[in-house]
Z-matrix of the N, CA and C atoms (Angstrom, degrees):
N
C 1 1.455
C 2 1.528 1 111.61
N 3 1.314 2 105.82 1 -35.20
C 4 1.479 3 111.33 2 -168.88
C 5 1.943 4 104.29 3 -63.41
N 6 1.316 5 124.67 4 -34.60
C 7 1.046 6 138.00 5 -170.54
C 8 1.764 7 108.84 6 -62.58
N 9 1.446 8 99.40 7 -55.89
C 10 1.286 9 123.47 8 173.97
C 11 1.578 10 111.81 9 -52.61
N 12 1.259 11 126.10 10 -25.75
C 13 2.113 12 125.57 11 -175.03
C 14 1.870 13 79.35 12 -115.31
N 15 1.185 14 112.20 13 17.43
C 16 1.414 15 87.56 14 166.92
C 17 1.621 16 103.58 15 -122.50
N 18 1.390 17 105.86 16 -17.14
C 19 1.463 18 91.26 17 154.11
C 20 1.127 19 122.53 18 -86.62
N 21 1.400 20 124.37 19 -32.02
C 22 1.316 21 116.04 20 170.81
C 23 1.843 22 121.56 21 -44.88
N 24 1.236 23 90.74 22 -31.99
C 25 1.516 24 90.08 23 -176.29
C 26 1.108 25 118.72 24 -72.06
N 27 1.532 26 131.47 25 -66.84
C 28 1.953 27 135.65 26 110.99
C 29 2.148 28 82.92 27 40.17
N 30 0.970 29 120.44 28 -99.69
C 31 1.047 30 149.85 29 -130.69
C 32 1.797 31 109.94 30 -79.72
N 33 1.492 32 99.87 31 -29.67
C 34 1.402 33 108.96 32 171.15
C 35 1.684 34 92.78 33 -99.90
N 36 1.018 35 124.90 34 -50.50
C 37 1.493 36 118.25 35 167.14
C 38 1.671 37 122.83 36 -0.65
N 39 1.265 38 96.96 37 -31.06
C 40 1.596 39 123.66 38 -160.88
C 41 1.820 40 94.56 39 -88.72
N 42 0.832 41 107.52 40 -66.65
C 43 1.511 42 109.18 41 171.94
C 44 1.356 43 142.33 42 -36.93
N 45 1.404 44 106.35 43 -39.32
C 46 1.800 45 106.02 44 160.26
C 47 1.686 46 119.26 45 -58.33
N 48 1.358 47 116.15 46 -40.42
C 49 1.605 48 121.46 47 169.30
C 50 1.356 49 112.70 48 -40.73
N 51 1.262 50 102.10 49 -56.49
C 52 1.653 51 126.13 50 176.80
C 53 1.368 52 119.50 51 -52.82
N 54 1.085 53 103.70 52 -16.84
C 55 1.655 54 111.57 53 -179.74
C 56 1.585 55 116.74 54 -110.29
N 57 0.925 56 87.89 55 -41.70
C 58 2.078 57 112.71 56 157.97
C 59 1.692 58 87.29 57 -31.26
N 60 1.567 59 119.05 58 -86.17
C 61 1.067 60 159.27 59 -149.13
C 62 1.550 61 106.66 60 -41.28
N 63 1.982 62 91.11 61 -58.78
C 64 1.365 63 95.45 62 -173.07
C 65 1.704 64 118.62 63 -64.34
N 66 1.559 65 94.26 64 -21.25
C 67 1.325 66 111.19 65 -148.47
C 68 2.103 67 101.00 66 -76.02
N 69 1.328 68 89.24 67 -25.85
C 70 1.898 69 106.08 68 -173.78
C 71 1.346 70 111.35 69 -100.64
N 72 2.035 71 132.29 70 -6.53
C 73 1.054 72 150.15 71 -172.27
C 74 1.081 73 97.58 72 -111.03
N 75 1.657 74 149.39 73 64.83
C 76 1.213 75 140.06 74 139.19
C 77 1.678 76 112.90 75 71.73
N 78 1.226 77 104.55 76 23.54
C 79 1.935 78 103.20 77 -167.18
C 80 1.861 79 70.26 78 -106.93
N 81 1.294 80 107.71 79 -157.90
C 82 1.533 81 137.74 80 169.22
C 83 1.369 82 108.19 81 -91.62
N 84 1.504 83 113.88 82 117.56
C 85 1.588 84 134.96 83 -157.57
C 86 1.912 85 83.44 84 -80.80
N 87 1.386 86 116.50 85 -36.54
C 88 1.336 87 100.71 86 -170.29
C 89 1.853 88 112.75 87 -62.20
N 90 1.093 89 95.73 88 -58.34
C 91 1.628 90 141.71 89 -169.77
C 92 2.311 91 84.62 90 -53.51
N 93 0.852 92 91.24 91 -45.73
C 94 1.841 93 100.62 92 -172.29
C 95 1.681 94 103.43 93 -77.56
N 96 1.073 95 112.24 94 -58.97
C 97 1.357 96 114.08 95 176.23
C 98 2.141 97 116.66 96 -53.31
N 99 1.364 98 102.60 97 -62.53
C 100 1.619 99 113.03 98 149.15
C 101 1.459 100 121.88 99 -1.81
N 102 1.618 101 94.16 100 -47.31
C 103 1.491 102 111.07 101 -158.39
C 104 1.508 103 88.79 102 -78.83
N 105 1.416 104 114.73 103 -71.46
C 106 1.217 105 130.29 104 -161.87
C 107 1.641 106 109.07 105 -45.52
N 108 1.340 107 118.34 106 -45.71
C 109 1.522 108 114.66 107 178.50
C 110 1.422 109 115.31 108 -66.13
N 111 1.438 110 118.02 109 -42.63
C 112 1.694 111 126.47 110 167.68
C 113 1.454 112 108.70 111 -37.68
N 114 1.512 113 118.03 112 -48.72
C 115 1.460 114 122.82 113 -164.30
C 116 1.384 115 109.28 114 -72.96
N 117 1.552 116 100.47 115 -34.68
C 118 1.892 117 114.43 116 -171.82
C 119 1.723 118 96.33 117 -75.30
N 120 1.293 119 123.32 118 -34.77
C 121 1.272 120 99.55 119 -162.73
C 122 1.497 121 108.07 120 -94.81
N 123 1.623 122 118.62 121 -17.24
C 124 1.541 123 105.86 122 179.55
C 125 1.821 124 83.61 123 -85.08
N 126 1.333 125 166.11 124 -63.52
C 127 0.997 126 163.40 125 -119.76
C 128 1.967 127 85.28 126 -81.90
N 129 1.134 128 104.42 127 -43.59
C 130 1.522 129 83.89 128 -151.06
C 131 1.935 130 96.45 129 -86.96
N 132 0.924 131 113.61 130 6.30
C 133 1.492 132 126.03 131 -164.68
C 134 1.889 133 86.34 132 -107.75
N 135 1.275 134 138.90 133 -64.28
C 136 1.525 135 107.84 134 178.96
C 137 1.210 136 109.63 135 -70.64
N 138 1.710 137 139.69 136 -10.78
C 139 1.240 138 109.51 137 171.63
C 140 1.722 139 126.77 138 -73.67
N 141 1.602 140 96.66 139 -26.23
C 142 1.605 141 89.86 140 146.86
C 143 1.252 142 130.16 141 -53.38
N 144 1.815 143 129.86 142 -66.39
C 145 1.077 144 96.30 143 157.64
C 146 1.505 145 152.51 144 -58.47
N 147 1.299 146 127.22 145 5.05
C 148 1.311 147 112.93 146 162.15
C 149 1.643 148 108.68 147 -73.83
N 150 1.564 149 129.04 148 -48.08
C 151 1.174 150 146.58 149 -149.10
C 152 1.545 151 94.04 150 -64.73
N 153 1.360 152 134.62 151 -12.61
C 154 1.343 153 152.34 152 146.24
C 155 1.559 154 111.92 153 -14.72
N 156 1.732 155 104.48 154 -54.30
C 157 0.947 156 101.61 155 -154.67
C 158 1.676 157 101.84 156 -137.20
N 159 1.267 158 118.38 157 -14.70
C 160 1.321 159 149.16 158 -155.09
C 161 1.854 160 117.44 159 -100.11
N 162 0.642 161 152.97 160 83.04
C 163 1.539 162 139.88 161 -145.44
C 164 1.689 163 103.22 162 -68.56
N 165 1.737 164 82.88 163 140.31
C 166 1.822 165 92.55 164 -167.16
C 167 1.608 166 111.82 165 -41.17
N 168 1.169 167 109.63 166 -57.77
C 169 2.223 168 120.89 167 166.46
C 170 1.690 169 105.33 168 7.02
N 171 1.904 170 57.16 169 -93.36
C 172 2.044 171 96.34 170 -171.50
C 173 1.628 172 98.93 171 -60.55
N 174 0.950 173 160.15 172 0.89
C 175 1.176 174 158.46 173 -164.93
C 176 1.703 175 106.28 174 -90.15
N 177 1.926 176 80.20 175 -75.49
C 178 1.793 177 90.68 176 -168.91
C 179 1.214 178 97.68 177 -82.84
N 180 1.502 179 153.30 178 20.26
C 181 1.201 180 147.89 179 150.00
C 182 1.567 181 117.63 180 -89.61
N 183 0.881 182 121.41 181 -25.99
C 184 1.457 183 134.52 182 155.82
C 185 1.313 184 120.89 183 -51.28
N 186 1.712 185 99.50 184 -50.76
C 187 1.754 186 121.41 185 175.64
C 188 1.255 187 112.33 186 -72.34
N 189 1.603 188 128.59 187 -24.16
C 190 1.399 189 102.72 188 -177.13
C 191 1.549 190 106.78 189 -114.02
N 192 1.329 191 110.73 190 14.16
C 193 1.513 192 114.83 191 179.12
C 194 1.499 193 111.86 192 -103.47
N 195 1.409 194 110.29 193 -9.64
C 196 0.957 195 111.49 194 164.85
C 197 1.897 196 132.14 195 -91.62
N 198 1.554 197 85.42 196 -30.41
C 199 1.458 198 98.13 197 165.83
C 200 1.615 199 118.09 198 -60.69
N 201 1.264 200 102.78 199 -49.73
C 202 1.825 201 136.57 200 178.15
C 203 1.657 202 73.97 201 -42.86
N 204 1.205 203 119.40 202 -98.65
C 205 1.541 204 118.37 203 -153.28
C 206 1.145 205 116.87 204 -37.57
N 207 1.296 206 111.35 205 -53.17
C 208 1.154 207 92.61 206 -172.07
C 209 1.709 208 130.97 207 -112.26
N 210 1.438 209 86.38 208 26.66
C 211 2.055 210 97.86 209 159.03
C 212 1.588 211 87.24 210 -83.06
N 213 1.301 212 143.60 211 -53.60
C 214 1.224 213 127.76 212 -160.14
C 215 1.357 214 119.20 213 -58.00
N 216 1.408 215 107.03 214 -48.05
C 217 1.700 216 130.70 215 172.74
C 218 2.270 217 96.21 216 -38.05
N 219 1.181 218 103.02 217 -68.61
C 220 1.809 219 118.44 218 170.68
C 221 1.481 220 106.50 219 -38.26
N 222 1.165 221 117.35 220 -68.72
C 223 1.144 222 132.62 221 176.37
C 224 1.714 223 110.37 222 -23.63
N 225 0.971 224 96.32 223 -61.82
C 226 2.059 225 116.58 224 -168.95
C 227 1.612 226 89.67 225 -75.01
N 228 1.572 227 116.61 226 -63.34
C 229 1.098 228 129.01 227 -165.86
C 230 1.982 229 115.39 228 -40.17
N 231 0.665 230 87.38 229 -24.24
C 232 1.854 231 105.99 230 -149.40
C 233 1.611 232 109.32 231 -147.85
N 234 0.892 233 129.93 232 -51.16
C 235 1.457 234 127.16 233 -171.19
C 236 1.604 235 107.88 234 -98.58
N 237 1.071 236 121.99 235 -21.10
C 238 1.515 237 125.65 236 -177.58
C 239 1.751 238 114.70 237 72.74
N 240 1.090 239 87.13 238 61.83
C 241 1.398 240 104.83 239 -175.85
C 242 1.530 241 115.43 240 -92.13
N 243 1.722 242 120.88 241 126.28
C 244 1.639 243 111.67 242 -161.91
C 245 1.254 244 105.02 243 -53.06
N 246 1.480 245 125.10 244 152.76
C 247 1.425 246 140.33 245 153.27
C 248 1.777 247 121.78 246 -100.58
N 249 1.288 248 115.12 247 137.10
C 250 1.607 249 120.57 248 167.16
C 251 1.416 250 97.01 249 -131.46
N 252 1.598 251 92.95 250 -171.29
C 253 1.176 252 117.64 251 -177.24
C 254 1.748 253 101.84 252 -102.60
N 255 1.371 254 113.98 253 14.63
C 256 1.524 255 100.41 254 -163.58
C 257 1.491 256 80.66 255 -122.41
N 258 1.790 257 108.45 256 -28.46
C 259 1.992 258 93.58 257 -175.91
C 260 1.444 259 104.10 258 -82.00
N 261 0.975 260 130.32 259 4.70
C 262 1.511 261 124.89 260 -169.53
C 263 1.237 262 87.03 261 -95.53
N 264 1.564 263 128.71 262 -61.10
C 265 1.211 264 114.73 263 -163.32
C 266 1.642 265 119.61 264 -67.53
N 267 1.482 266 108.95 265 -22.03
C 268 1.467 267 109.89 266 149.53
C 269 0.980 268 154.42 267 -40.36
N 270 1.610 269 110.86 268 -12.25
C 271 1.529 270 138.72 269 -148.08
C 272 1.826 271 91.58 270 -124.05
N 273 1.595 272 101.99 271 -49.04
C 274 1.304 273 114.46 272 -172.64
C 275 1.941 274 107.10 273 -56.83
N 276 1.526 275 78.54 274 -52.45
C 277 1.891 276 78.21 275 -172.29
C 278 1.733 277 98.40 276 -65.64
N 279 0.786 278 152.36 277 -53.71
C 280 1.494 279 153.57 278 148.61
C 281 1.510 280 102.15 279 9.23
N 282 1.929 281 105.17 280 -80.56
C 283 1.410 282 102.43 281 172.53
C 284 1.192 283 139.07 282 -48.27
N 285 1.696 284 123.80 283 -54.25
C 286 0.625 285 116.85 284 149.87
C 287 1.665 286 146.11 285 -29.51
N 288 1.713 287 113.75 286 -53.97
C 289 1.837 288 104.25 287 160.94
C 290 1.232 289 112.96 288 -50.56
N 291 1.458 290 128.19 289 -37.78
C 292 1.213 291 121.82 290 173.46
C 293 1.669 292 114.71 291 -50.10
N 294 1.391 293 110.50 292 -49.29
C 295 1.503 294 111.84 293 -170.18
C 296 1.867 295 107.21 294 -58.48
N 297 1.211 296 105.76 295 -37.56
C 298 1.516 297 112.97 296 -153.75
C 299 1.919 298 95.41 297 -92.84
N 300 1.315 299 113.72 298 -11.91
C 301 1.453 300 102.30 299 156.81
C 302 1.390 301 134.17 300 -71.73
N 303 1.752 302 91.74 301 -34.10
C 304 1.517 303 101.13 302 178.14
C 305 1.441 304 120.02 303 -53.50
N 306 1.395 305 113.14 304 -39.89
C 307 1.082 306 139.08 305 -163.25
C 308 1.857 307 112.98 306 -85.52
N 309 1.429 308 112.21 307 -31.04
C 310 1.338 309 99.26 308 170.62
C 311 1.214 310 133.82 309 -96.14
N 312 1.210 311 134.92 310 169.47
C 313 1.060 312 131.51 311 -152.41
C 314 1.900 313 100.29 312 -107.93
């Protein structure tokens, strides 16, 4: 379970940027900011619960490589954010440490 609110968190992680975003992109700075604390406090609330069970390290490195990816992934997706061949592979090695934490012991 612990793995599972740690991706979730990973995953809301993504959402405070997003709110940053809205908040400096012509949306409502109140209404944008809102966003960003909502995201920080359920994001930072399952990475406690994973850290339950999860070692602090591998935890918040998991948590911000996952956020990392995929605000960048948003970024391109939606915001028009530049692309190379050197940030992708930036993103990749990212995933990857992520993959090879999961995995060690």
């Amino acid at each position: 379970m612990s793995w599972l609110y740690l991706l979730l968190a990973g995953l809301t992680e993504i959402g405070w940027p997003i709110g940053l975003k809205i908040a400096q992109s012509g949306g409502s700075k109140i209404a944008g900011i809102a966003i960003a604390v909502f995201f920080m406090f359920i994001s930072g609330t399952l990475l406690w619960l994973a850290q339950k069970e999860i070692p602090m390290g591998t935890a918040y490195a998991v948590w911000t490589g996952i956020g990392a990816s995929g605000t960048f992934l948003v970024g391109i997706w939606f915001y028009g954010d530049p692309t190379s061949l050197m940030r992708y592979s930036g993103v990749l090695l990212i995933i990857l440490g992520v993959v090879v934490l999961k995995f060690a012991h």
